[in-house]
DRENKE-285775 format. One line per field, with one value per residue (C-alpha): x, y, z; residue number from 0; residue in three letters. Coordinates in nm, 2 decimals, padded with zeros to 4 digits, always signed. Example, Ala and Ser with C-alpha at 12.3 -4.5 7.8 and 13.67 -1.06 7.14 Angstrom:
residues 2
east = +01.23	+01.37 .
north = -00.45	-00.11 .
up = +00.78	+00.71 .
k = 0	1 .
r = ala	ser .
END
This chain:
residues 272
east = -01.01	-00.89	-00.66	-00.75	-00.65	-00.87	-01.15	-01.19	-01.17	-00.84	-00.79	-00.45	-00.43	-00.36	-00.59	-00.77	-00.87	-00.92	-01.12	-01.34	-01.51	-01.21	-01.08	-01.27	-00.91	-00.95	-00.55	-00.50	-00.21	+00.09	+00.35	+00.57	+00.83	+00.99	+01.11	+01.29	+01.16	+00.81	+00.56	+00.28	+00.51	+00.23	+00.04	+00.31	+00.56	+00.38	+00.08	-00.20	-00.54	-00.85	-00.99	-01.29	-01.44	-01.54	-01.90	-01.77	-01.50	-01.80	-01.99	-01.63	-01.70	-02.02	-01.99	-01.74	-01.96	-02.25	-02.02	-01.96	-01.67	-01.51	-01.35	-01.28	-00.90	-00.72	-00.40	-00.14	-00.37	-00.14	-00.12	-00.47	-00.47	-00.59	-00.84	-00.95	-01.04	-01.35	-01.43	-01.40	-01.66	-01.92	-01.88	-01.86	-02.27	-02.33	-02.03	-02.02	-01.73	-01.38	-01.18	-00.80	-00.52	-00.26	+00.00	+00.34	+00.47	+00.63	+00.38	+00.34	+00.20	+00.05	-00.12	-00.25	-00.35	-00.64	-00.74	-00.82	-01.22	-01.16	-00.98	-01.03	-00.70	-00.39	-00.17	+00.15	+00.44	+00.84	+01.07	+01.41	+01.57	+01.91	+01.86	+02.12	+01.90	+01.60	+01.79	+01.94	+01.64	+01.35	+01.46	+01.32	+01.50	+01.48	+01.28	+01.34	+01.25	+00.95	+00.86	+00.88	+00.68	+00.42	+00.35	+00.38	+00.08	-00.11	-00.07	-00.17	-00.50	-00.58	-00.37	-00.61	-00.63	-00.99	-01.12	-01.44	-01.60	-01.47	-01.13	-01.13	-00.95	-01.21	-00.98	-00.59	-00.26	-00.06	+00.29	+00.42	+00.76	+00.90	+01.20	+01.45	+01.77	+02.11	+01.95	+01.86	+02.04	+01.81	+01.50	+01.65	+01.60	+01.32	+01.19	+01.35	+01.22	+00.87	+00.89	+01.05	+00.70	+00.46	+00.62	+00.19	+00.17	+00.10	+00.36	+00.31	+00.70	+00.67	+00.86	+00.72	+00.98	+01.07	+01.29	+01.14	+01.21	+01.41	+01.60	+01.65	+02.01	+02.06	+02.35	+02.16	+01.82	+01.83	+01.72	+01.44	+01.46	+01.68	+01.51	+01.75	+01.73	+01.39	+01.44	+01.69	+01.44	+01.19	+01.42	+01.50	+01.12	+01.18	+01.48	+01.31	+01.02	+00.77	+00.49	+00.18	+00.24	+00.18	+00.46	+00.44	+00.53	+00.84	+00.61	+00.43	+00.71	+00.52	+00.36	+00.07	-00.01	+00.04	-00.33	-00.47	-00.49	-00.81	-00.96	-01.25	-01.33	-01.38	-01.57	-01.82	-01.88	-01.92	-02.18	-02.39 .
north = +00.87	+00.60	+00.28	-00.02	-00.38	-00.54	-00.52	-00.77	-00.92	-00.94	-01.20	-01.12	-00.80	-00.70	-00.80	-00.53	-00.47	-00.81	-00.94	-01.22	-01.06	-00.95	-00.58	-00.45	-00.37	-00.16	-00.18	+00.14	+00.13	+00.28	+00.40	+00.73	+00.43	+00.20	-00.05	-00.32	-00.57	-00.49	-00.83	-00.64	-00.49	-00.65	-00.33	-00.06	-00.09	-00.30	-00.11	-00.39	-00.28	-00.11	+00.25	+00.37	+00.69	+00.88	+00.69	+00.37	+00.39	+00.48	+00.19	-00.05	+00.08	+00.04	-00.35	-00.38	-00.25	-00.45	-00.77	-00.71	-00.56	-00.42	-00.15	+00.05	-00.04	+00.21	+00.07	+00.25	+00.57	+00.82	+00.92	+00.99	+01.19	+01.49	+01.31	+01.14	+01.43	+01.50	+01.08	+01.04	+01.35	+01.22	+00.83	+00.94	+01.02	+00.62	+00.47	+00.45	+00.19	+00.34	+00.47	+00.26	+00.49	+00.20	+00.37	+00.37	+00.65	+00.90	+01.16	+01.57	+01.70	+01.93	+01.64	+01.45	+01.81	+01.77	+01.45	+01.53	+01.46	+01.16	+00.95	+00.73	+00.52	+00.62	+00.29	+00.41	+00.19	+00.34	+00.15	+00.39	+00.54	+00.50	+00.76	+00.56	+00.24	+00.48	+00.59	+00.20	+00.00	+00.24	+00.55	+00.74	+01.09	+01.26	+00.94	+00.99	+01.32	+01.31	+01.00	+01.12	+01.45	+01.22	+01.03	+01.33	+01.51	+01.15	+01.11	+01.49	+01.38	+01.08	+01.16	+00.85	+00.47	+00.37	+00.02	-00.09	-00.35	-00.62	-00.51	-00.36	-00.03	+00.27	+00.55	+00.61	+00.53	+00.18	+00.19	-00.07	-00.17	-00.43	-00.61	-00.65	-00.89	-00.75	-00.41	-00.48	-00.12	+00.03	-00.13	-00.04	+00.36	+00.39	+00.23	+00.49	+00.77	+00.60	+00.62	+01.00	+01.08	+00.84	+00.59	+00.47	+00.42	+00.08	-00.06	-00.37	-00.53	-00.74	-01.06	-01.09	-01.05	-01.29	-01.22	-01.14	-01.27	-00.87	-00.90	-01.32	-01.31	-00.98	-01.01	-00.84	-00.89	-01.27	-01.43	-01.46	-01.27	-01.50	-01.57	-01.40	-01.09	-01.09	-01.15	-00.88	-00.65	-00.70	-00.65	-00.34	-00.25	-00.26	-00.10	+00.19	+00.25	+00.12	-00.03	-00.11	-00.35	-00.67	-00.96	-01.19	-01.53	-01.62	-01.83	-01.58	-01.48	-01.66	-01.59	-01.71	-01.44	-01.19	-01.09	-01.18	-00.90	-01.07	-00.74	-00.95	-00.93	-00.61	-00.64	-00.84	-00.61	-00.30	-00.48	-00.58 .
up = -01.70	-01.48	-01.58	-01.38	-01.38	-01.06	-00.84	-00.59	-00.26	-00.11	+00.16	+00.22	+00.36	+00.76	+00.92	+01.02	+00.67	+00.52	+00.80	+00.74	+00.43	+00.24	+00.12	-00.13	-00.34	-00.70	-00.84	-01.06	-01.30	-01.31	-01.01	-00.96	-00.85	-01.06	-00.82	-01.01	-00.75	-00.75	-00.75	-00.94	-01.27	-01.52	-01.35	-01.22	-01.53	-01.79	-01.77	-01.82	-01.74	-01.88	-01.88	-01.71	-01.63	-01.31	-01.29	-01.36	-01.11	-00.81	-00.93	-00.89	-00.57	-00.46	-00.63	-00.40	-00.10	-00.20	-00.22	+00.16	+00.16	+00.48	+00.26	-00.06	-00.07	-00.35	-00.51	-00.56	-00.69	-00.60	-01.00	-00.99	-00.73	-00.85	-01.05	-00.72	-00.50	-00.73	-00.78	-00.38	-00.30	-00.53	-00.41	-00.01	-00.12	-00.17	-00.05	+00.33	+00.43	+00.46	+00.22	+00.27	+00.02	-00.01	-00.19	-00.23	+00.00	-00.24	-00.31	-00.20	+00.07	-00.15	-00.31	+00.01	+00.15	-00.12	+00.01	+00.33	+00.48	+00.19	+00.28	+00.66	+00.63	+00.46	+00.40	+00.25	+00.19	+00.37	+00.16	+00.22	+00.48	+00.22	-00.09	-00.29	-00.23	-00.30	-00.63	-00.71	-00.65	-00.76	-00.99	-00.71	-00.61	-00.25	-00.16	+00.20	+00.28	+00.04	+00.15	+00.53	+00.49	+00.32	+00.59	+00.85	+00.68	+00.69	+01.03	+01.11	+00.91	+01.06	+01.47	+01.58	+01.48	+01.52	+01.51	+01.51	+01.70	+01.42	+01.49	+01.16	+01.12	+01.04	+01.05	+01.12	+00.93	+00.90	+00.75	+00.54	+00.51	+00.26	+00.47	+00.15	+00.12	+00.29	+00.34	+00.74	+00.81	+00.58	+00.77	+01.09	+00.98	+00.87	+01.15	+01.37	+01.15	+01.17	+01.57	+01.53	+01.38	+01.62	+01.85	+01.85	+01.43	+01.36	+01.13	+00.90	+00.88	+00.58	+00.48	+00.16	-00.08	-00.33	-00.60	-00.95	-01.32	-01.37	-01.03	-01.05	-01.11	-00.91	-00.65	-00.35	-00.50	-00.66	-00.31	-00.07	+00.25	+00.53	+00.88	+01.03	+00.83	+00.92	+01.32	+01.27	+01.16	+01.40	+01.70	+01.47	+01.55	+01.89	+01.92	+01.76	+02.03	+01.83	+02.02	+01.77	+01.43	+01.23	+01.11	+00.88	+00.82	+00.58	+00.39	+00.28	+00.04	-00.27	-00.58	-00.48	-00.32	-00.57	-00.73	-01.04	-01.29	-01.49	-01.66	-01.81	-01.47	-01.46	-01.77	-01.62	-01.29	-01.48	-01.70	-01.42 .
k = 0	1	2	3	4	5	6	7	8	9	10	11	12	13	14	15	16	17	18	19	20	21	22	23	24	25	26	27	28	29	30	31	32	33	34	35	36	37	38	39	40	41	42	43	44	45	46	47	48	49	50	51	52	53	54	55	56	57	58	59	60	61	62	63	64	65	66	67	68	69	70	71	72	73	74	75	76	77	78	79	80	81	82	83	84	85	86	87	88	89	90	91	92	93	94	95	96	97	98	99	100	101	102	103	104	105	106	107	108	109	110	111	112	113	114	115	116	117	118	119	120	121	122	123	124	125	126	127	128	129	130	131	132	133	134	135	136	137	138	139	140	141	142	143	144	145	146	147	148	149	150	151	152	153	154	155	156	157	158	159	160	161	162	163	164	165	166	167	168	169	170	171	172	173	174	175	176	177	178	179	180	181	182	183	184	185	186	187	188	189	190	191	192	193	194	195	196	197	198	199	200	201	202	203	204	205	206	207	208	209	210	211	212	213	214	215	216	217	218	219	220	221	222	223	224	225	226	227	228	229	230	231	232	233	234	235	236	237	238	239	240	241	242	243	244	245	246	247	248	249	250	251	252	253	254	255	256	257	258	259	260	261	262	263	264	265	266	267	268	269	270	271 .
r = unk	unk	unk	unk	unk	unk	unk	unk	unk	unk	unk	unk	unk	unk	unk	unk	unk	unk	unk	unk	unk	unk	unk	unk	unk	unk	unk	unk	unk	unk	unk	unk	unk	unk	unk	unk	unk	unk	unk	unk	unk	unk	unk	unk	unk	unk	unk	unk	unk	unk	unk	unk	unk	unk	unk	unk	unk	unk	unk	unk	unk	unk	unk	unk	unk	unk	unk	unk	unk	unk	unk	unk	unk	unk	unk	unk	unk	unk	unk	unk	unk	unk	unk	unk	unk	unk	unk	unk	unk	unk	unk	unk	unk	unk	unk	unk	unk	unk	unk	unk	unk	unk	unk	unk	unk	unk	unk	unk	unk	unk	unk	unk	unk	unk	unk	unk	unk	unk	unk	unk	unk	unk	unk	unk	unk	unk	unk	unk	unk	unk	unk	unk	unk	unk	unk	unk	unk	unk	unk	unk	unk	unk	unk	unk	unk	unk	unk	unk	unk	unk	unk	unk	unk	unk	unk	unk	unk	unk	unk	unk	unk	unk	unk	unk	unk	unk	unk	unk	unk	unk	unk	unk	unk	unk	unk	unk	unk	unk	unk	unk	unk	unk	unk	unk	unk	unk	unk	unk	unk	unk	unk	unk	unk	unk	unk	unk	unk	unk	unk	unk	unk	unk	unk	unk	unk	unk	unk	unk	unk	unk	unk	unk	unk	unk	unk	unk	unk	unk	unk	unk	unk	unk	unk	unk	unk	unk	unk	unk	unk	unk	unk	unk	unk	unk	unk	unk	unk	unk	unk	unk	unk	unk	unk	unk	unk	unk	unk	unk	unk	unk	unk	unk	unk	unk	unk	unk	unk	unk	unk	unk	unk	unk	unk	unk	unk	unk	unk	unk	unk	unk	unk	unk .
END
């Protein structure tokens, strides 16, 4: 049994996996973090969204294809995992665009072993070089070495970022990492530990943040990210060795781009 709370096109993605068509994203609830800042907590700590099955969860995803979709983008599934490695085999017989496992970063090796054949693009979030932040911000224990061996055993699955002839990444591994308020030091490592695994991995430096209602009044939290924090960080990129990535616009730090979690939605797809 799966707990979902979209299935969509999503716009707003890198590039090379929304495209002109959009990402075919399905968001599954729940998350092993509990970031206090996170802009989806209706889904990751509030747990809105409905419950499907294995054959329901394929057809999501062969809507999705159907719809034009450049790619079957999981969110945050890492707590189905297990669950998934069966799901994925069966849908790889109808579903032929890539499989994108957005997730959050902080899941076992032992885990993503299992996926492996299933998944093209691995798309895992870095958040923490600084345990203590790790501990502070998201509840999360041992974040950074877990977090680092994660990755590590993505990138020995997928050593090679392919595009296609779209630009639109078919297989490899794009880090994410969410630039926070007064925490530039903490950006500035795990950008070095990024480059200690593969100076080549793309890295998608995000300026996205903008406080939430729980972190509003929040002395570190409580404000958008500064330009300058964000120039610092991206000199921090290069400082590293890094040599592929994305930026982002400050504007982009808005609710407006935060999905819609309509699961009457969803409703309606799996009727069809």
């Amino acid at each position: 049994m799966y707990r979902i709370a979209r299935v969509g096109l999503h716009h707003y993605e890198e590039p090379c996996f929304s495209g002109e068509r959009g990402s075919g994203t399905i968001f599954f609830s729940g998350c092993a973090l509990r970031c206090k800042f996170c802009q989806n907590y209706e889904i990751s700590r509030g747990g809105k969204g409905i419950d499907i099955g294995e054959d329901e969860l394929i057809r999501c995803m062969e809507y999705l294809q159907d719809i034009g979709a450049h790619n079957i983008n999981l969110v945050t599934p890492s707590n189905y995992a297990g669950s998934l490695v069966h799901t994925l085999k069966l849908a790889k017989n109808t579903v032929k665009v890539p499989i994108v496992w957005n997730s959050g970063g902080y899941e076992t090796v032992a885990s993503l072993k299992k996926l492996e054949g299933l998944v093209d693009v691995y798309l895992p979030d870095f958040k923490y070089a600084d345990d203590g932040l790790a501990w502070e911000y998201s509840r999360a224990k041992n974040y950074f070495d877990v977090a680092y061996a994660a990755i590590k055993e993505m990138r020995r699955q997928q050593p090679v970022d392919v595009f296609d002839e779209d630009g639109m990444m078919t297989r490899g591994v794009i880090v994410r990492h969410l630039v926070l308020p007064n925490a530039v030091e903490n950006t500035a490592e795990v950008l070095k530990s990024i480059a200690d695994i593969d100076k080549d991995m793309y890295v998608s430096l995000m300026g996205q943040y903008f406080p939430t209602p729980e972190v509003m009044d929040d002395v570190a939290l409580g404000r958008r990210l500064a330009q300058e924090e964000y120039d610092a960080a991206t000199e921090a990129f290069f400082d590293a060795g890094l040599r592929n990535g994305f930026c982002q616009d400050l504007d982009s730090a808005t609710e407006e781009y935060v999905p819609q979690f309509d699961l009457d939605e969803i409703r309606k797809i799996l009727l069809k």
